[in-house]
C-alpha positions as CSV (number, residue, x, y, z in Angstrom):
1,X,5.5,-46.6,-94.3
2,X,7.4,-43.7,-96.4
3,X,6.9,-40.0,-95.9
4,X,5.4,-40.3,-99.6
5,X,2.1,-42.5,-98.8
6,X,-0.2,-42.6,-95.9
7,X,-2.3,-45.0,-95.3
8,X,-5.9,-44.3,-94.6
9,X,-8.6,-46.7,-94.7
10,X,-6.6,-48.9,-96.3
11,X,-5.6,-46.3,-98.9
12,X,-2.5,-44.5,-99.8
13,X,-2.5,-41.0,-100.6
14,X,0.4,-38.9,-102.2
15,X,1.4,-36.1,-100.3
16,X,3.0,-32.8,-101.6
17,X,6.2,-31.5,-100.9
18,X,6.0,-28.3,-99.2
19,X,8.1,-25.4,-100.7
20,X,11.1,-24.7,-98.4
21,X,11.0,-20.9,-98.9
22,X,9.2,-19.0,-96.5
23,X,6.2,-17.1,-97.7
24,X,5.7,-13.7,-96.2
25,X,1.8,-12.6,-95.5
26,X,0.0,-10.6,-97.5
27,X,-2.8,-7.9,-96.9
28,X,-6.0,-8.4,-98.8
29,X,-5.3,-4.9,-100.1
30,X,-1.2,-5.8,-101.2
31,X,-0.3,-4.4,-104.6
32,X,0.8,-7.5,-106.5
33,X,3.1,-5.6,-108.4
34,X,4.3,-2.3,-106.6
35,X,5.3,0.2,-109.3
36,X,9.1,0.3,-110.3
37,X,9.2,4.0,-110.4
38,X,7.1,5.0,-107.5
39,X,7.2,8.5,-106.3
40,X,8.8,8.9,-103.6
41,X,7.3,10.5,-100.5
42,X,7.8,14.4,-99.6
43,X,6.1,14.6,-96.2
44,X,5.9,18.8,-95.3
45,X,8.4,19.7,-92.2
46,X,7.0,21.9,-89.7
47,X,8.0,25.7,-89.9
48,X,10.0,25.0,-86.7
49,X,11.8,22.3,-87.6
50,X,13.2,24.4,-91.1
51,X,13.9,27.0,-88.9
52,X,16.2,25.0,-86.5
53,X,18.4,23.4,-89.7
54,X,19.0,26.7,-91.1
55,X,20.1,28.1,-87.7
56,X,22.6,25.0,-87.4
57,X,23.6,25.6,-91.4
58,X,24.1,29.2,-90.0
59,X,26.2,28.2,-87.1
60,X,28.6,25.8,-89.1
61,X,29.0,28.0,-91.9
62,X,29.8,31.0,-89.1
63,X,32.1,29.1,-87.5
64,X,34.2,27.6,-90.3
65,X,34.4,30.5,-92.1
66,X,36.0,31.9,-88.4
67,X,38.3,28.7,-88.3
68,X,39.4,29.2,-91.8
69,X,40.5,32.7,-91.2
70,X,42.8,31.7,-88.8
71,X,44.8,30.0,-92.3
72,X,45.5,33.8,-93.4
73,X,49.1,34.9,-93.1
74,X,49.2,37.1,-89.7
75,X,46.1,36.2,-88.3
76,X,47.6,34.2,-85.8
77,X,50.0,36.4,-84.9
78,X,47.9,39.4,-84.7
79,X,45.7,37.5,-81.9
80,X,48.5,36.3,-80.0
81,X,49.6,39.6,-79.9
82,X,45.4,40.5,-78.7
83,X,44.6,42.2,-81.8
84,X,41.5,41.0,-83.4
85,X,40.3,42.9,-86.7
86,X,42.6,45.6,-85.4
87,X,40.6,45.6,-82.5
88,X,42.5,44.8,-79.1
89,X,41.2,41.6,-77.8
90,X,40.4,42.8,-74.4
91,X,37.0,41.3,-72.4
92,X,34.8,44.2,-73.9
93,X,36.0,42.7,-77.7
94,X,35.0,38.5,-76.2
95,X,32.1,39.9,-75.1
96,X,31.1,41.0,-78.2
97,X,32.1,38.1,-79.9
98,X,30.1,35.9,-77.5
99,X,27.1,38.0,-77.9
100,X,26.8,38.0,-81.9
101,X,28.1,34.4,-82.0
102,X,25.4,33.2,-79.3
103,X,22.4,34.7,-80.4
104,X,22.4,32.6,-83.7
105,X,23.2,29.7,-81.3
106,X,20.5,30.4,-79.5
107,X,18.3,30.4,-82.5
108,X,18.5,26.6,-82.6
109,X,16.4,26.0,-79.6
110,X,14.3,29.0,-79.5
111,X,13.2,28.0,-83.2
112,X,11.7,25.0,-81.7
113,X,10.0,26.0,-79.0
114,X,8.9,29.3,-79.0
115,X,5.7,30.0,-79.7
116,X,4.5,30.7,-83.4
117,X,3.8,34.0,-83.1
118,X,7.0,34.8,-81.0
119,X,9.1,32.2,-83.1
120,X,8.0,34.5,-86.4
121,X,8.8,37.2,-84.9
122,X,12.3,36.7,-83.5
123,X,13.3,35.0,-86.7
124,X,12.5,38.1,-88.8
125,X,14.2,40.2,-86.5
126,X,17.5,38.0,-85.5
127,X,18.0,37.0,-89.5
128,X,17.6,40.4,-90.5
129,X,20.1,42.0,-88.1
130,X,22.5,39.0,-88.8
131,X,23.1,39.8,-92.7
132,X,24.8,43.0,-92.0
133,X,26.9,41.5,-89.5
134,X,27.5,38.9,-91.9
135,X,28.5,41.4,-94.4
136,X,30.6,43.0,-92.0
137,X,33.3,40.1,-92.3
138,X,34.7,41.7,-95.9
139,X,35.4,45.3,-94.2
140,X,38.9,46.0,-94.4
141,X,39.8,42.7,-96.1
142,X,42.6,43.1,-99.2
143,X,41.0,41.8,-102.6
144,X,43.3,38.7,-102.7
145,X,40.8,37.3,-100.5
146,X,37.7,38.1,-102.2
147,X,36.5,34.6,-103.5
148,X,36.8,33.8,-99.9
149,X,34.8,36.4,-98.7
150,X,32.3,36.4,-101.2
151,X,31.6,32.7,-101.0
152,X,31.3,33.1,-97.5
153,X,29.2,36.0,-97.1
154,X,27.1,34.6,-100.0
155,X,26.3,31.5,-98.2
156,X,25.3,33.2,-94.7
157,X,23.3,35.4,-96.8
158,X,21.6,32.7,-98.7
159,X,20.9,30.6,-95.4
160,X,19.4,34.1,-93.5
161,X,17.2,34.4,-96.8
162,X,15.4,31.2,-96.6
163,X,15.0,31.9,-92.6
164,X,13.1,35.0,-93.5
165,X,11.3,33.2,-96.2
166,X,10.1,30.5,-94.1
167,X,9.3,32.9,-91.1
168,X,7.7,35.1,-93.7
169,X,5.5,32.6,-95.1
170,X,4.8,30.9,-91.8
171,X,1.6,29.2,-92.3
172,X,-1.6,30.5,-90.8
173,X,-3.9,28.2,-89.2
174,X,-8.1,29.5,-89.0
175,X,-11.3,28.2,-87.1
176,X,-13.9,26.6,-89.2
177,X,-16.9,28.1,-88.8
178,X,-18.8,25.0,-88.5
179,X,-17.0,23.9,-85.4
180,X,-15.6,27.0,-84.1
181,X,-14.4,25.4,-80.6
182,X,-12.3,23.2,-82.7
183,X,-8.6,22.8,-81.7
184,X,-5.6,23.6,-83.2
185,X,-5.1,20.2,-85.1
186,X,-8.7,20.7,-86.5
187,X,-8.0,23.9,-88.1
188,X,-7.5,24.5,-91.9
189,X,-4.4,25.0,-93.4
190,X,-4.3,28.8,-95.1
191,X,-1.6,30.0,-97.4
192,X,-0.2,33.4,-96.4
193,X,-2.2,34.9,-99.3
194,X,-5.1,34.0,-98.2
195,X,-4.0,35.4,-94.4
């Protein structure tokens, strides 16, 4: 007997090849044709999370900018000899430099787990005092440098923008008054406007 015919009660009956590629299964609810220019998704990052990306921006921005100064003639000499932005690199100057180097650091983590209302707070105060500081890096600098500068300063002063912006505009979150022992993830949403 072939694979063709079976016999069955005396009759033969044709069977169908199956198809040898593998069918996936479907959902009732499948899209037979997904769209070819679908939209693609923008889901909305948490406050905390913005915060923490700028912070590490900040941090690599700080720190190259640092790195890269070390590529101007006499830099190098000037802190082998412990002078530092004529400064003498004693343990009151590292100290200093520790301080203002790790409170953006620091940022990082405290911007995800602070509290909101604490978060907000220290945001708008830390990225506020830091654009002075950033500013700071020009004094004293010849004009040959500028560009450098400039770009620099420009870009820590950008990034410390959009932290106070976000902080700012940190959303506000309100009790319905129909359930007003919901919790947190039952509130609604308001804008800052309507705060």
């Amino acid at each position: 007997m072939s694979a063709v015919d079976i016999r069955e009660g005396g009759s033969a009956h044709l069977i169908e090849p199956r198809s040898n590629v593998m069918r996936t299964p479907r959902s009732h609810t499948a899209r037979e044709n997904p769209p070819i220019n679908s939209a693609l998704e923008d889901r909305r990052l948490p406050v905390q999370a913005k915060l923490a990306a700028a912070w590490t921006s900040f941090m690599f921005l700080y720190v190259y900018v640092d790195i890269l100064n070390f590529f101007k003639p006499g830099v190098v000499d000037d802190i082998l000899a412990g002078i530092v932005h004529e400064y003498d690199a004693g343990p009151t100057f590292l100290a200093i430099g520790l301080t203002l180097m790790a409170i953006p650091i620091l940022m990082v983590v405290l911007s995800m787990t602070l509290p909101a209302r604490v978060n907000r707070t220290a945001n708008l105060i830390v990225a506020s005092v830091q654009i002075p500081v950033a500013a700071y890096n020009a004094v004293g600098e010849s004009w040959s440098y500028s560009y450098f500068y400039g770009l620099s300063i420009g870009l820590e002063v950008l990034i410390l923008a959009f932290i106070l912006r976000s902080a700012w505009t940190w959303p506000r979150r309100t009790a319905s008054p129909a359930t007003p022992a919901a919790g947190l993830d039952n509130e609604a949403l308001r804008t800052p406007q309507q705060a």
